[in-house]
C-alpha positions in Angstrom: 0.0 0.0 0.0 1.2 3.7 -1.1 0.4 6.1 1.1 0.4 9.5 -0.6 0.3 12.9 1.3 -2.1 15.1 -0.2 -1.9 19.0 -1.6 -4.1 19.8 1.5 -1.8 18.4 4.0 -3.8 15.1 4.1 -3.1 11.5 3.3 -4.6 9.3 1.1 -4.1 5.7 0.0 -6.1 3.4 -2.4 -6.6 -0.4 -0.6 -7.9 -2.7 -3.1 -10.5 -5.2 -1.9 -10.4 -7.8 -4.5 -12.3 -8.5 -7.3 -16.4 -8.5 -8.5 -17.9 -11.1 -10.2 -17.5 -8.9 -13.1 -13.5 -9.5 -12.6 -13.7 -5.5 -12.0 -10.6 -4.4 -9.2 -12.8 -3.5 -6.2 -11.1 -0.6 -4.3 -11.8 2.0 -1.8 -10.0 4.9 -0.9 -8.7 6.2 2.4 -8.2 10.1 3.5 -7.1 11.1 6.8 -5.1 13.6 8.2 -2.0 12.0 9.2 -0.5 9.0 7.8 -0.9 6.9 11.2 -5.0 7.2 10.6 -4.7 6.2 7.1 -2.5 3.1 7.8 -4.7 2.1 11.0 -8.0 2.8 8.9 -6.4 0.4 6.0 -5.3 -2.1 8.3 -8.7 -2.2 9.9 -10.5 -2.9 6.2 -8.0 -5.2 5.4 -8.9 -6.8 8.4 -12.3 -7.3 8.5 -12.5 -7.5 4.4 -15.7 -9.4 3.6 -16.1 -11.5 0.3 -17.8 -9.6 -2.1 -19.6 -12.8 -3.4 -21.0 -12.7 -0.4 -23.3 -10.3 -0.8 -25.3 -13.0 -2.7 -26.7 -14.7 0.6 -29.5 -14.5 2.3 -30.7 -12.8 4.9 -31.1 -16.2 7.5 -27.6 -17.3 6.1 -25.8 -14.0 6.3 -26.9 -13.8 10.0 -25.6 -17.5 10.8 -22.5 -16.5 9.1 -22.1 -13.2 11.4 -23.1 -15.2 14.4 -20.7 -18.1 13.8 -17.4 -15.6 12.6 -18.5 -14.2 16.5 -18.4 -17.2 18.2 -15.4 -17.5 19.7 -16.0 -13.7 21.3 -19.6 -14.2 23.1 -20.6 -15.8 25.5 -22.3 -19.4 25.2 -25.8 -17.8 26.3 -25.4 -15.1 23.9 -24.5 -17.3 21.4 -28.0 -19.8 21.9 -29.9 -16.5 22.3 -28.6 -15.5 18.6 -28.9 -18.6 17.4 -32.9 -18.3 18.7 -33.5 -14.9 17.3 -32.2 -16.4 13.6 -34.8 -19.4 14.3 -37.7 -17.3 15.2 -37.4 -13.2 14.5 -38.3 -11.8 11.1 -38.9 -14.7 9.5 -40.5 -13.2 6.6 -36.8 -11.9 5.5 -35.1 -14.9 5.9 -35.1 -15.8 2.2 -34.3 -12.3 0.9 -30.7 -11.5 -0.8 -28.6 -9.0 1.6 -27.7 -7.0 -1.4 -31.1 -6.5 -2.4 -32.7 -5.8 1.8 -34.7 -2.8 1.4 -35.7 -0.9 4.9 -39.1 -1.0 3.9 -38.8 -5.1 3.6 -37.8 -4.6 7.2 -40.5 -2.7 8.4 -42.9 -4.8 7.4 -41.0 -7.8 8.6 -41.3 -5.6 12.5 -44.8 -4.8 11.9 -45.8 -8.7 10.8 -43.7 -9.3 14.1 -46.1 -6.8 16.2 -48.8 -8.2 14.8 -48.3 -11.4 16.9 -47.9 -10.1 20.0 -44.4 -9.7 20.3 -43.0 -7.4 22.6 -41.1 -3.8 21.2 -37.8 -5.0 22.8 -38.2 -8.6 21.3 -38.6 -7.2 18.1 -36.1 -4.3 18.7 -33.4 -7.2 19.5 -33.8 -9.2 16.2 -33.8 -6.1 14.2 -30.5 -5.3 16.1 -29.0 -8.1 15.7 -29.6 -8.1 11.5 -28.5 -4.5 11.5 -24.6 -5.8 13.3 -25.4 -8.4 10.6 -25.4 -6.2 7.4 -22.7 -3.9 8.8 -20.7 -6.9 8.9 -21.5 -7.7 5.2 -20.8 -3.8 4.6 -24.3 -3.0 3.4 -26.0 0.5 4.8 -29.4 1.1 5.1 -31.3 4.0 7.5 -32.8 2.0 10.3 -33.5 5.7 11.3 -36.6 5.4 9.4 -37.6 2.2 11.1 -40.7 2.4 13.6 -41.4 0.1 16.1 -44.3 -0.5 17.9 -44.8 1.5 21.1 -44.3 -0.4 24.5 -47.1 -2.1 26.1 -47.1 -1.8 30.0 -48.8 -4.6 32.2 -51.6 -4.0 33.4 -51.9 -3.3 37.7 -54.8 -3.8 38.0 -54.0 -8.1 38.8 -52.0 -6.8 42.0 -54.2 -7.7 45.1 
C-alpha cells in the first residue's frame, strides 16, 4: 500500500479489496489527516474484508455466518440467544438476498412481528441483531426510518 500525502496536508491511499464477479478491481480509498489514521484505517479494512460474493446470501444465512465468525467472542448464552433470534425473528426476511434488503422489507418484517404479539424490545433485538449483521456484510441502510411498535405496559390492576 502507497500512502500518498495530499496538496491539503492530508493523506490518502487506495486499498484494493479484490475482485467483483465482473472480474472489476474493487477498491476504496482512504483520506485522513495523518498517515498513522490512514494506515490504522487500512489495516482495519484489510482486516475485516468481507467476500464480495457474499453479498449473494440470504438474509437467515448471512446472520448465521455473522453469528458463527463471533463465536469465539460471546458468550455461550449469547450465542443460543442468537442462534434463537435467527430461528424465530423476522422470519419473513429470511429468504431475501442482503444485497437486495430494502428498509421498507424490514418494516414490514417488525410490523408482521407486532402483529403477533411480540414485545417492542423482542422485536427491537432481532432487528438489532440483522442490522450488526449487514454492517458486517458492509451494506448500509437508515434504520432511522424504522418504527417500532410503542411499548405495552402490564396492566396493575392483577395486584391484590
Amino acid at each position: 500500500m502507497n500512502i500518498k500525502e495530499l496538496k491539503n496536508g492530508e493523506f490518502s491511499a487506495v486499498i484494493s479489496l479484490g475482485f467483483d464477479d465482473n472480474g472489476k478491481r474493487i477498491q476504496k480509498r482512504i483520506t485522513a489527516k495523518t498517515r498513522w489514521e490512514v494506515q490504522k484505517q487500512a489495516d482495519e479494512l484489510l482486516e475485516k474484508k468481507v467476500d464480495f460474493a457474499s453479498r449473494d446470501l440470504t438474509v437467515a444465512q448471512a446472520m448465521s455466518e455473522y453469528v458463527n465468525s463471533r463465536s469465539n467472542l460471546i458468550e455461550a448464552t449469547t450465542l443460543r440467544n442468537y442462534h434463537e433470534m435467527i430461528r424465530n425473528r423476522l422470519k419473513t426476511l429470511h429468504k431475501l438476498k442482503i444485497r437486495k434488503l430494502l428498509i421498507v422489507d424490514i418494516q414490514k418484517a417488525v410490523n408482521v412481528e407486532a402483529s403477533k404479539g411480540l414485545s417492542r424490545r423482542t422485536i427491537k433485538n432481532g432487528v438489532d441483531l440483522l442490522k450488526a449483521t449487514l454492517e458486517f456484510f458492509d451494506i448500509h441502510l437508515n434504520f432511522k426510518k424504522l418504527q417500532f411498535p410503542k411499548e405495552r405496559h402490564k396492566d396493575n390492576d392483577t395486584l391484590p
